[in-house]
C-alpha positions in Angstrom: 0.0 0.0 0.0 1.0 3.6 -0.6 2.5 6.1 1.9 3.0 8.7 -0.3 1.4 12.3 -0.2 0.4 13.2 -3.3 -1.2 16.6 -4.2 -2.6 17.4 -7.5 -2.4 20.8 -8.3 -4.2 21.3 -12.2 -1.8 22.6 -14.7 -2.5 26.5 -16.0 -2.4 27.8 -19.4 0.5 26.1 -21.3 1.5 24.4 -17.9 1.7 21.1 -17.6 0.0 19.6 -13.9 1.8 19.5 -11.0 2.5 16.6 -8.3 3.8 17.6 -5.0 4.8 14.9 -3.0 5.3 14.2 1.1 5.7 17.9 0.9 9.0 18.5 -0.3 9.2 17.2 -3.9 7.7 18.2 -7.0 6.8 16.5 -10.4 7.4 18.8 -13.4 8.0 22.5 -12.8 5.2 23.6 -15.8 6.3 25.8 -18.5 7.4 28.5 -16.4 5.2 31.3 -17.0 3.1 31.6 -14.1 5.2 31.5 -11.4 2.4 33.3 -8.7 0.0 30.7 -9.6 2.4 28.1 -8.7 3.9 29.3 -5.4 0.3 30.5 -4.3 -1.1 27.0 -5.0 2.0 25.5 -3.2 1.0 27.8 -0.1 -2.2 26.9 -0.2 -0.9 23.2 0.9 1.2 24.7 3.6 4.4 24.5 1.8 6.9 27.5 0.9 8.6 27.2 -2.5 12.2 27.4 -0.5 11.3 23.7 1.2 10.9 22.2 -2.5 14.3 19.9 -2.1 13.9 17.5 -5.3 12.2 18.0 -9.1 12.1 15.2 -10.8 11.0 15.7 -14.7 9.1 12.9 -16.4 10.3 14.4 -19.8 12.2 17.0 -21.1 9.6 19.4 -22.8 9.4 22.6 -21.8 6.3 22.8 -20.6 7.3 20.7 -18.1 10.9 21.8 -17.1 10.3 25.3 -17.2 9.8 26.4 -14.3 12.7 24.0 -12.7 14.8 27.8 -12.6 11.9 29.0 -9.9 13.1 26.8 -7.5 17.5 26.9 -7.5 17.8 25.0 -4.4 16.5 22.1 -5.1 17.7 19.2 -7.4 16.6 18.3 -10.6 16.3 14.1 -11.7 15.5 13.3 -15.1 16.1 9.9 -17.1 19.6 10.1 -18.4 18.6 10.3 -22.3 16.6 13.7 -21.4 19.1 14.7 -19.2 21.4 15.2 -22.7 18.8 17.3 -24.5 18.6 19.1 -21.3 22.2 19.9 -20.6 22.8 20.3 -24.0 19.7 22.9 -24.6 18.2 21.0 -27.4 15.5 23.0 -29.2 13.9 20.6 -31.1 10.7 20.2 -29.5 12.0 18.8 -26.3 12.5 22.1 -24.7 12.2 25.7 -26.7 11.7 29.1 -24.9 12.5 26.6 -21.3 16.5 27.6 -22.1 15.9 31.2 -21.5 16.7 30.8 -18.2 19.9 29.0 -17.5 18.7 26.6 -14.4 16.5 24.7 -16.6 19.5 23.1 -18.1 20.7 21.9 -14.6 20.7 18.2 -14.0 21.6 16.8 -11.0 20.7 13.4 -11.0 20.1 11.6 -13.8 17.7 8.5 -13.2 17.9 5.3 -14.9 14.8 1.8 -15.7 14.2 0.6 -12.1 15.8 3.6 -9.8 13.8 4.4 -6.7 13.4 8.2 -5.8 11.3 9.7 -3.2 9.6 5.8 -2.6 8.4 5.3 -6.2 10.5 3.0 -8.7 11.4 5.0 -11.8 10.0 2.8 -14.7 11.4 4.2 -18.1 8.5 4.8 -21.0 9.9 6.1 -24.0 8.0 6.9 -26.9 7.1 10.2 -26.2 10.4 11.5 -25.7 13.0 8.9 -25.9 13.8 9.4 -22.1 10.1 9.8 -20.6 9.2 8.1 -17.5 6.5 7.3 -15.2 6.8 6.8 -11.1 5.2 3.8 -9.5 4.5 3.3 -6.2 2.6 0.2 -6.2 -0.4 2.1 -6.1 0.2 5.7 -8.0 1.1 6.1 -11.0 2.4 9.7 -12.2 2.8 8.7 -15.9 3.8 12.2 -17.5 2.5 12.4 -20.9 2.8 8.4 -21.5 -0.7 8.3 -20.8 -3.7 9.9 -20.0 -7.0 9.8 -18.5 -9.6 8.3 -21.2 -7.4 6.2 -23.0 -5.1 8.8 -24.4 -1.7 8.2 -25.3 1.8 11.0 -25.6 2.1 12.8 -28.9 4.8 11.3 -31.1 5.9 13.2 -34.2 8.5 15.4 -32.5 11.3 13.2 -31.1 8.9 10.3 -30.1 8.6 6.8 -31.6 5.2 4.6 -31.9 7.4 1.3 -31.3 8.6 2.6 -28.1 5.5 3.9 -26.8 4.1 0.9 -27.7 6.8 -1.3 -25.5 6.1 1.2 -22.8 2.4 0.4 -22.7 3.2 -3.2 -22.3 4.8 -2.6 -19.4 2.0 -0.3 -17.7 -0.2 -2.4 -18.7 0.8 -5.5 -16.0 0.6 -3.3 -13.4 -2.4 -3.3 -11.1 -2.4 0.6 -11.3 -5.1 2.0 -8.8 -4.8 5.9 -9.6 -2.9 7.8 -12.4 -1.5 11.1 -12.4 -0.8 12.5 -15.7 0.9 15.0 -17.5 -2.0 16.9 -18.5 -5.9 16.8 -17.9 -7.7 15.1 -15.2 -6.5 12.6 -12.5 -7.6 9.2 -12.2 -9.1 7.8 -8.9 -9.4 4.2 -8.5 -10.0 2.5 -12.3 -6.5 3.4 -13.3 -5.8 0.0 -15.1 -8.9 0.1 -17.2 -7.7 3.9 -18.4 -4.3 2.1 -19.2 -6.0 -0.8 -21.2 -7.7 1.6 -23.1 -4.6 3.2 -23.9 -2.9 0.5 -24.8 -5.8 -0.7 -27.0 -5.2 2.7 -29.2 -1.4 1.1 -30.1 -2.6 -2.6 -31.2 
């Protein structure tokens, strides 16, 4: 069973959501635009953007790593094949406008197929980006833009790959996935494994 606090907080405008966990660590940073939105709805859960101590990435687009500059104290994880088009401030649709600020190329630890971090095992899903991963606690699933409520599945036509994605899903898919926690759009409470079937049902 879970012991993880997890806190939804709905992505705004080109943001992507946010996941703040156990109170100190934080899922994607959003695109980095609306930084009072962010620290106001981290407030609102009693926590002060200074006690943020870990962002972990699930991919490298900016509309998830921008606003990893907002917050230079803590430390940034990301799968080691993102962490190059990070470091090396790739533009091609993994990160754009994100490398206007120099601490979203930071990357401090860079996480690798069955690494834990802050209790959930890293599981690596390419497809939408070739380093894209989802975090599993036996429970949770925070599955970034691999899939989505409904039966959707990650955009592929800018640096992602339908055999991949489709590998990935095969994974997810044996996992008895209670509630997901994607990269965009609506959470999932309690059917999460029939909203992975579905996706995977889009790739056969």
């Amino acid at each position: 069973m879970s012991s993880n606090d997890i806190i939804f907080i709905l992505g705004y405008n080109f943001d992507s959501n946010y996941y703040l966990i156990n109170g100190n660590t934080l899922v994607d940073t959003g695109a980095g635009i609306n930084k009072d939105y962010l620290f106001s709805k981290l407030r609102e859960n009693g926590v002060e953007p200074d006690d943020i101590e870990l962002i972990i990435n699930t991919h490298c687009h900016f509309d998830h790593i921008g606003g990893n500059y907002l917050f230079p104290n803590a430390k940034v994880a990301v799968h080691k094949l993102d962490a190059v088009a990070m470091k090396n401030k790739d533009s091609l649709g993994t990160s754009m406008s994100a490398f206007n600020h120099e601490g979203n190329s930071r990357v401090d630890i860079e996480l690798e197929d069955g690494d834990e971090i802050a209790n959930f095992k890293v599981i690596h899903t390419p497809g939408h980006t070739a380093g894209g991963v989802c975090l599993w606690d036996g429970e949770n699933l925070i599955s970034g833009d691999t899939i989505f409520a409904g039966g959707g599945v990650g955009r592929m036509d800018i640096g992602g790959d339908f055999g991949d994605m489709k590998n990935s899903l095969e994974k997810l898919v044996k996992l008895d996935v209670k509630n997901i926690y994607p990269g965009h759009g609506p959470i999932v409470e309690n059917n999460g494994k029939e909203h992975v079937k579905m996706s995977y049902s889009l790739l056969l």
